[in-house]
N, C-alpha and C positions, 0 to 999 in steps of 0.2 A: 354556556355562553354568559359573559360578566352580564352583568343587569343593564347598566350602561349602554350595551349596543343593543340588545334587546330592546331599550328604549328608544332609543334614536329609529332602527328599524319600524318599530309600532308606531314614529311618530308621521312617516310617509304617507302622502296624500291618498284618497283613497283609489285614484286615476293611476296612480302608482302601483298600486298594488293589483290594480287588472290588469296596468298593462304586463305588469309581469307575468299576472298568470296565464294571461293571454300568448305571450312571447315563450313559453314554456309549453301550451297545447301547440302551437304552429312546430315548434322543435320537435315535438313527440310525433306530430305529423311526417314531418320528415323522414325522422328514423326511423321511423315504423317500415315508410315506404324503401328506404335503404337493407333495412333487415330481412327485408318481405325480398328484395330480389330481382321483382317481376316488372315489368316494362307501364302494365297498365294503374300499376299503385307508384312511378316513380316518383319523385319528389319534381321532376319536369311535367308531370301531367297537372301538377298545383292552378294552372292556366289551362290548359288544354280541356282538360275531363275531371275538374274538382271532385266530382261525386264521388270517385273511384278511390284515392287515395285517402279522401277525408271518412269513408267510410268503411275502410280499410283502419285506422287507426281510430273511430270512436267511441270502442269499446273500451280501449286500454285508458283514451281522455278521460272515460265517465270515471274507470277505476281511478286515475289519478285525483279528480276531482275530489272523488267522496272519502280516499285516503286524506287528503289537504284538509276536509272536515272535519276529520278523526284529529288529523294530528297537529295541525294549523303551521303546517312546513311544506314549501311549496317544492323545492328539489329533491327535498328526500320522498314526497308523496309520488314526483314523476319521477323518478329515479327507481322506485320500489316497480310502478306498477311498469315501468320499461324491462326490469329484474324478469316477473313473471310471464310476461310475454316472449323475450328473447328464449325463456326455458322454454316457451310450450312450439317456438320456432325449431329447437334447437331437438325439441321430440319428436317435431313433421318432419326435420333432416334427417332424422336416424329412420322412422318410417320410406321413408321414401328411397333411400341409400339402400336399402334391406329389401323394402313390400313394394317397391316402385308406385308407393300412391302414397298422396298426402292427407294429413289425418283430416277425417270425419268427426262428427258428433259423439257417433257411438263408441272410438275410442274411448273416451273419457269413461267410460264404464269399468277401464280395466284398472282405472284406479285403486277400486276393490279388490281386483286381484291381488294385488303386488302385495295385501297383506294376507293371504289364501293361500300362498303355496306359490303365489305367480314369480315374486321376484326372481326366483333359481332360474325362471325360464324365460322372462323378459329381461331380467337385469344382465342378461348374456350378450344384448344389447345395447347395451351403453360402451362409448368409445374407453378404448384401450389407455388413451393418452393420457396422459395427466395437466393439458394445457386446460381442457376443458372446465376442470375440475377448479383448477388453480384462476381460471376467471372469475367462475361463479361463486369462490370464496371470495377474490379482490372487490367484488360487484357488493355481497354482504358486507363486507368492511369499507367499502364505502358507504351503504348504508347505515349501517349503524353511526359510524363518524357523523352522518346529517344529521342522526337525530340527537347526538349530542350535543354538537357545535353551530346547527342553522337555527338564526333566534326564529321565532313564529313570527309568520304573515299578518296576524290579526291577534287583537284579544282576547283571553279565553272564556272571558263574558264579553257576550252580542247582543244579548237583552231575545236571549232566543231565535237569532237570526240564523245561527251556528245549525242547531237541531234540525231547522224545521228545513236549511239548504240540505240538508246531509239528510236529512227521512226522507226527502225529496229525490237525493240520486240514488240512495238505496234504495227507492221501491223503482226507479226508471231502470237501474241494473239488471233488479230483480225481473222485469218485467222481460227483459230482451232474455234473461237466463231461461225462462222457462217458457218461451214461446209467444208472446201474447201477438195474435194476428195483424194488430198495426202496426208491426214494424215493419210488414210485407210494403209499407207506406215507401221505405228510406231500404232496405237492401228486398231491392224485389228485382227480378231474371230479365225485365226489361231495360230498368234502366242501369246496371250494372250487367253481370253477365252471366247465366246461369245455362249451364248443360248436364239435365239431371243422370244424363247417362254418364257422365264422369267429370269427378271432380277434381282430379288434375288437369283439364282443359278450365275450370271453374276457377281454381285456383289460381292459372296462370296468367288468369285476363283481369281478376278482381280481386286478386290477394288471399291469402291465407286467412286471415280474419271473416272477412266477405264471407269467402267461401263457406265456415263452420258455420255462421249464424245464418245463411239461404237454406243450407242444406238442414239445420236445426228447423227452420219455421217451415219448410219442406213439408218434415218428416213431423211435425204437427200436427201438419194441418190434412198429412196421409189417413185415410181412414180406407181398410179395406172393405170394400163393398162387392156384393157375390149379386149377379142376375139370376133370378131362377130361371128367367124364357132360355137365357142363355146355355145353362145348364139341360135342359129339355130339350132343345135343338142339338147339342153337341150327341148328349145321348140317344137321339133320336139317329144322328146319322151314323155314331160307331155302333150301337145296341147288338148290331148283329154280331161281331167279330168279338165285339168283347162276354155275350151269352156262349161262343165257339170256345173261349177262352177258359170260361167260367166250368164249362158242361164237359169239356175235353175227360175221356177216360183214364179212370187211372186203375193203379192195380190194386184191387182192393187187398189184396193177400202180402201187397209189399208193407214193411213196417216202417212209421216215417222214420227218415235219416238224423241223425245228430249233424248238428249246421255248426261250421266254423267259418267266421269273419275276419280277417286281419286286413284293418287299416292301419297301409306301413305309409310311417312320417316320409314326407319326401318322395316318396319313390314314383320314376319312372324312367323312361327309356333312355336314355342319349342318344341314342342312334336318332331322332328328330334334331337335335342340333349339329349347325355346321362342324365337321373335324370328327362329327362319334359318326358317321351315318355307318361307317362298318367295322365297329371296333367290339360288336358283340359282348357288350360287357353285363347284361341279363342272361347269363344264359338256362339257367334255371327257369326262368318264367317263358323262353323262347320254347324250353322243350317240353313244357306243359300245357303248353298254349296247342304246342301238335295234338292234343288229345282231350281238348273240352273248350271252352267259349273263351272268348277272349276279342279285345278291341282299343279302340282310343276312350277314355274315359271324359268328357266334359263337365269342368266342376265351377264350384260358382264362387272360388278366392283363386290365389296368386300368393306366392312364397309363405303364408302363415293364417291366420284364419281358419287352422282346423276343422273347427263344430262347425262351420258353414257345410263343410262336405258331411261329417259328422249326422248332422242334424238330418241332413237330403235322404242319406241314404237308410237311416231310423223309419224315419217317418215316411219317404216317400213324396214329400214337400220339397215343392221347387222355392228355392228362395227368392226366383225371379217374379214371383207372382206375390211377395212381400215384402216389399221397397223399402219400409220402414225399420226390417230386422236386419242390421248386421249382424249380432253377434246372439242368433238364437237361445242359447242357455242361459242368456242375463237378462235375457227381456222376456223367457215365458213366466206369465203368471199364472197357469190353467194348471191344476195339480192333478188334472187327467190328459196327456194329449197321444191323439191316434198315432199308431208305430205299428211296425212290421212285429216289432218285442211282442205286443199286447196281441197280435195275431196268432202268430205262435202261442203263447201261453195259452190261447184259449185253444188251442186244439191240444193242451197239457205237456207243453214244452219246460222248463227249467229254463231260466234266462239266467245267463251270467256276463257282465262287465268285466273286462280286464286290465288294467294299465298301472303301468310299472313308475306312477307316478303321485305326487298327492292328490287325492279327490273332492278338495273342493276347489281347484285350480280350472277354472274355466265355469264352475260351477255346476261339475258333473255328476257328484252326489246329489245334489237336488234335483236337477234334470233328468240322472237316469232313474228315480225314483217313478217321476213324471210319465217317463216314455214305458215305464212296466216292467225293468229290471227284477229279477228277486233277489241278487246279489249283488257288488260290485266289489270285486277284488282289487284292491289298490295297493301303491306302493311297501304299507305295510304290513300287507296278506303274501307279497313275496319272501324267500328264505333271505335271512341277513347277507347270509354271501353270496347273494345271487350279483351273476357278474356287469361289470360297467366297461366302456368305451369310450372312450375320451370325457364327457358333459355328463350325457347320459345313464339309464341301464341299456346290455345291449340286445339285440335283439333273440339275440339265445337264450339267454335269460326268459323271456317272454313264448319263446316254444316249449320249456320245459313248463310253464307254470300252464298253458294250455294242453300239456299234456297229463299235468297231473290234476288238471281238475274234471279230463274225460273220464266216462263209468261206464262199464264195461256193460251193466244191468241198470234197470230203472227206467224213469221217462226217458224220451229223448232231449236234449240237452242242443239250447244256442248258445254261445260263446261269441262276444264280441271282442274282441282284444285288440289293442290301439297302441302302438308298436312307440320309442322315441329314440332311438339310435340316433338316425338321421337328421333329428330335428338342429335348426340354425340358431347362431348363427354358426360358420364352420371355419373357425381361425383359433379353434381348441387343439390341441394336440391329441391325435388317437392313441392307443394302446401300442400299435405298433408301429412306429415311424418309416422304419424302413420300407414297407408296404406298401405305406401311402405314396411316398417319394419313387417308387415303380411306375407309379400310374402314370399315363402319357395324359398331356395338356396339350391343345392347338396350339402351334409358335405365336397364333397371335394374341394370343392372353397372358396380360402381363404378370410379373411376380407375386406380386399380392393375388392377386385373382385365381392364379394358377395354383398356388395354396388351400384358398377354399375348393377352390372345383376340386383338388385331388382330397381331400377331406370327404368333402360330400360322396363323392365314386367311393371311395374308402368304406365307408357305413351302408353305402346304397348297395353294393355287394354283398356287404355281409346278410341285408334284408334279403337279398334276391337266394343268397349260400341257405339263409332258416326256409325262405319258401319250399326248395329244395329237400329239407332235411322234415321239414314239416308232413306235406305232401307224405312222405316217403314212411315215414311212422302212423300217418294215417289210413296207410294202404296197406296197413298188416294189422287193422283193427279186427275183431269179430263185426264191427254195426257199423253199416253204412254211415257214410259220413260225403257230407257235399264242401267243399271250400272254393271260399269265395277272399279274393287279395286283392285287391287296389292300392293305391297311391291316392293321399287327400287332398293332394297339390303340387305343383312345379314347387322345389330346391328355391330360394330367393337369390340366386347368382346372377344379379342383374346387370351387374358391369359386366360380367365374364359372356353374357347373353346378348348385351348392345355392341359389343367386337365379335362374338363367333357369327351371330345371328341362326336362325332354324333355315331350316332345310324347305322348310316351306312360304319362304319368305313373310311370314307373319308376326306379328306382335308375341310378345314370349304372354303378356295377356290371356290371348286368346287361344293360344295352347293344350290342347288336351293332354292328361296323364294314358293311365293305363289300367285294364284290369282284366280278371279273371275269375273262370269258373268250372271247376272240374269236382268230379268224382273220384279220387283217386286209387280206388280198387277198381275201377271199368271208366279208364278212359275211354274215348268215343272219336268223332271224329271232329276234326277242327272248324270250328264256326269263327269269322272274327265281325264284331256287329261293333258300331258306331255307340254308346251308350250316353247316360248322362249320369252322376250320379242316383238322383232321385228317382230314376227307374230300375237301379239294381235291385232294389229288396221286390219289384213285384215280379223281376225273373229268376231271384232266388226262392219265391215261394213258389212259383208255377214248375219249378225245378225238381223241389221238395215236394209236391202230387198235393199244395195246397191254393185250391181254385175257386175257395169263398167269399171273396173280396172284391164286390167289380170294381174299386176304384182301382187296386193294385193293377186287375187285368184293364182298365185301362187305359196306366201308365207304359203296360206293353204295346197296346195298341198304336196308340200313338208316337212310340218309341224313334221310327224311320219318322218324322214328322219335325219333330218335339226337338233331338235330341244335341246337337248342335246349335242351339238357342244359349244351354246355358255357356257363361261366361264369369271370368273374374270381375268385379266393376273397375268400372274403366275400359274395360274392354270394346273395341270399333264389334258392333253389332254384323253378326254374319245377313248376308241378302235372304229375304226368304220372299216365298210366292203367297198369291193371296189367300190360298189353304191352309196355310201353314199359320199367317198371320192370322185366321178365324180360329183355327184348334186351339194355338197361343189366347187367344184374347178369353174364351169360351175357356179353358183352362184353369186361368185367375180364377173365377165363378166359382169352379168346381173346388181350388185347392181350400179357399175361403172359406166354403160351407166343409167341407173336410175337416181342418183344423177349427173349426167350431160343435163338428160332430152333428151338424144338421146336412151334410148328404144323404146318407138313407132316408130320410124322407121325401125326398124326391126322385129315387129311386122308383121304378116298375116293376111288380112284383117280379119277375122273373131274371132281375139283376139282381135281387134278395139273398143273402144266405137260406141256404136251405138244409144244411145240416146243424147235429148238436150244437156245433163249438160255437153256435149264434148264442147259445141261454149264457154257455161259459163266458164269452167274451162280453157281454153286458151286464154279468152280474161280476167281471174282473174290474169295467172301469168305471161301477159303481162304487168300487173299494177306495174310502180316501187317499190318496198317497200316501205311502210310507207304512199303513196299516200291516200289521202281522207281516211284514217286509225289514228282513234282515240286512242293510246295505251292505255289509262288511263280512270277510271271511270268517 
């Protein structure tokens, strides 16, 4: 900018130069509430409900402001900070498009990822088009243009007015970024509008912005807090059934079984949605299910969120009882935490991890260290040519590598292995086209939709074909072996699921998968029980003849109680009676002092372990994490 206009500009009164700035925050207001969408942040409620839209856009004013600080230019400072918002709107559209929920807090964690391994598998996620793309470059080149060509608002000497305005909005930023309790002053659930059970009702009433920084000072100001009366009463009224649980005979002459786990991405039924209810397209898991356990599986995400189920079915922890953890592997800090793994191992298991993926994507290397792994096989502990499926590796690939890491002699051996065939989004092209394009779609799903749904069936068969072929290799072993399959979550086919709708006229939310539990050299007879996650590993050890653990037995106990609670968030809350709301409340208590490892103290001696594997499993998660722990093949 010539010097000349720079001067004349700097020579503007200094009423002048607020009201501009002023006339540039009321702008950002506006478009905030234009970008946001929702009825109660419009730029019509400016009269009606000020609160709501002005603080809806405050965050992004303070950014502008303290930009203006920096750079002493007032359009390119609201220009930039309108830049970073529309991307972080343009990241809750693709969330939401995909995971039918809009972003939280704890997203912004996965930040980290995306240089961890994550981008292959979130960047899969970014729109196809190239309109997008070509904005947010026109948007930078606008930017930069201001900072060449807009003279500055002010002088670059203020005799120190500049510093101490700008150290000023820095630390007030600073302060809402990291929680500080009086902001609960200005976005607080009364006088804006907060429903902690879900935050796209949150969202929709008080914006997108609102909503991240309530649910941030929320999750602050969360502290989990455990009753012990509570705990003492709860145990006081199961003690018995779960001492039934604990003392049940077993065969002492049986040798324990080698335990296989396969959590498959994606997978469940169709037959729950409208158009599949009789198109039989599991039939592998239908004719397995004739001959061992099997049910609706209740978990606690919706189309992606893995480790939420992940994490449930490890440890045994309901995440419902942990408000504050979305994304359990990024937030433990504890380099010991209780797991089914670390049970196992103390009664001289061999623990191995499996996934056909990089291992510090999601943060699984460190975490499975945490939960008791001895090993973790990862993407490149697989053979180079092990085979792929459209995105993905596929899930063949993943039964031969659980096949060759079974042993014929030795300890007995757990195997978790975590399948990604199936994983979204599903507008990749598969291996075999013509196969896909077989699959039948309900007429009323339209073209685009009809494409992922036949994708997803595409990969979700092939999961259901290795069940099958799994199963089937493992019932010509020498040693016992138990296998346990589930699904981590509903498919994110959210459009194709708001036109079919379910069969059970419910929220695709609140949906249960599926799972499974057989022996495959002595099927039995078919049981189908209601589950939850978080209760599978304590009916997979009472399965396996291991009955030392009363919290495990009494995640059974409670099972017909309990297990129908969990949900994805978001999800409309199922009705329950006032049984069920005490065992619930009395629950939290218990998972509390669990994941702190101060239950057994409040245990009675006769809900104690009482064999060896008590010295083993205390002198295991005395071992620092990672100790004489090989993670890798």
């Amino acid at each position: 900018m010539p010097p000349v206009y720079t001067s004349l500009f700097l020579r503007r009164s200094a009423a002048e130069r607020i009201a501009l700035v002023l006339a540039m925050a009321v702008a950002f207001v506006l478009l905030t509430g234009l970008l946001d969408g929702n009825d109660g942040v419009a730029a019509s409620q400016l009269l009606a409900q000020p609160t709501f839209p002005l603080a809806n856009a405050m965050p992004g004013v303070m950014l502008a402001l303290l930009i203006l600080a920096l750079t002493r230019r007032t359009f390119l400072s609201f220009g930039l900070a309108y830049l970073v918002q529309a991307m972080m709107y343009g990241v809750n559209a693709l969330k939401v498009a995909n995971l039918g929920t809009p972003l939280l807090p704890a997203d912004f964690r996965m930040v980290g990822q995306l240089r961890k391994g994550g981008m292959h598998v979130l960047g899969s996620y970014l729109p196809h088009s190239p309109w997008p793309y070509l904005a947010m470059l026109a948007g930078a080149a606008l930017i930069a243009a201001m900072w060449r060509y807009e003279p500055p608002l002010f002088a670059s000497r203020t005799g120190g007015k500049r510093l101490v305005s700008g150290s000023v909005l820095a630390a007030t930023l600073a302060t809402l970024l990291i929680g500080v309790p009086g902001w609960r002053n200005v976005y607080n659930g009364h006088k804006l509008w907060l429903e902690p059970w879900s935050a796209a009702a949150t969202t929709s009433h008080s914006g997108l912005v609102s909503s991240l920084v309530m649910f941030h000072l929320q999750d602050r100001r969360t502290q989990q807090k455990a009753d012990p009366a509570a705990v003492g009463k709860l145990l006081q009224t199961t003690g018995n059934a779960v001492r039934a649980r604990m003392y049940a005979p077993v065969d002492q002459g049986t040798a324990l079984p080698d335990i296989v786990v396969v959590q498959s991405e994606s997978f469940f039924d169709p037959s729950i949605v409208r158009g599949y209810e009789n198109a039989h397209l599991t039939p592998n898991l239908a004719r397995l299910a004739a001959g061992g356990m099997s049910g609706p599986l209740h978990v606690p995400t919706y189309g992606g969120g893995t480790i939420r189920t992940e994490f449930e079915v490890l440890t045994g922890l309901s995440l419902r009882y942990f408000n504050n953890m979305q994304f359990p592997y990024l937030q433990l800090n504890d380099k010991v935490v209780p797991s089914m793994v670390r049970t196992l191992r103390a009664h001289g298991y061999e623990t191995v991890a499996i996934h056909g993926n990089d291992p510090t994507f999601w943060n699984r290397n460190t975490a499975f260290t945490a939960l008791g792994f001895d090993r973790f096989v990862s993407q490149s502990g697989f053979p180079a040519n092990a085979a792929m499926d459209g995105k993905y590796m596929a899930d063949s690939a993943m039964t031969d590598e659980i096949m060759s890491q079974l042993k014929d002699a030795g300890a007995p051996q757990f195997l978790f292995a975590i399948s990604l065939e199936a994983h979204g989004p599903y507008d990749v092209p598969p291996k075999d086209s013509v196969a896909r394009d077989a699959i039948p779609v309900p007429s009323a799903v339209d073209a685009k939709d009809k494409v992922e749904v036949q994708n997803y069936i595409y990969h979700m068969q092939h999961a259901d074909e290795e069940l099958g072929r799994l199963a089937a290799l493992l019932a010509k072993r020498s040693r016992p072996t138990l296998l346990l399959f589930y699904g981590d979550h509903l498919p994110g086919l959210t459009d194709a699921y708001r036109t079919t709708g379910f069969v059970d006229d419910q929220n695709m939310l609140g949906q249960p998968g599926t799972w499974l539990l057989i022996d495959p050299r002595n099927p039995g007879n078919p049981q189908r029980i209601d589950m939850a996650s978080w209760m599978l590993p304590g009916l997979l050890l009472e399965r396996a003849g291991i009955h030392d653990d009363a919290y495990y037995a009494l995640t059974q106990v409670l099972a017909p109680s309990l297990a129908k609670l969990t949900r994805a968030p978001g999800a409309t809350p199922p009705p329950i009676d006032a049984q069920q709301q005490q065992f619930d409340s009395d629950m939290a208590s218990v998972a509390v002092l669990r994941m702190k490892g101060k239950l057994d103290r409040l245990l009675p001696a006769s809900l104690l372990p009482t064999n060896t594997a008590v010295a083993k499993r205390d002198d295991a998660e005395a071992v620092p994490a990672g100790a004489a722990m090989g993670m890798h093949r």
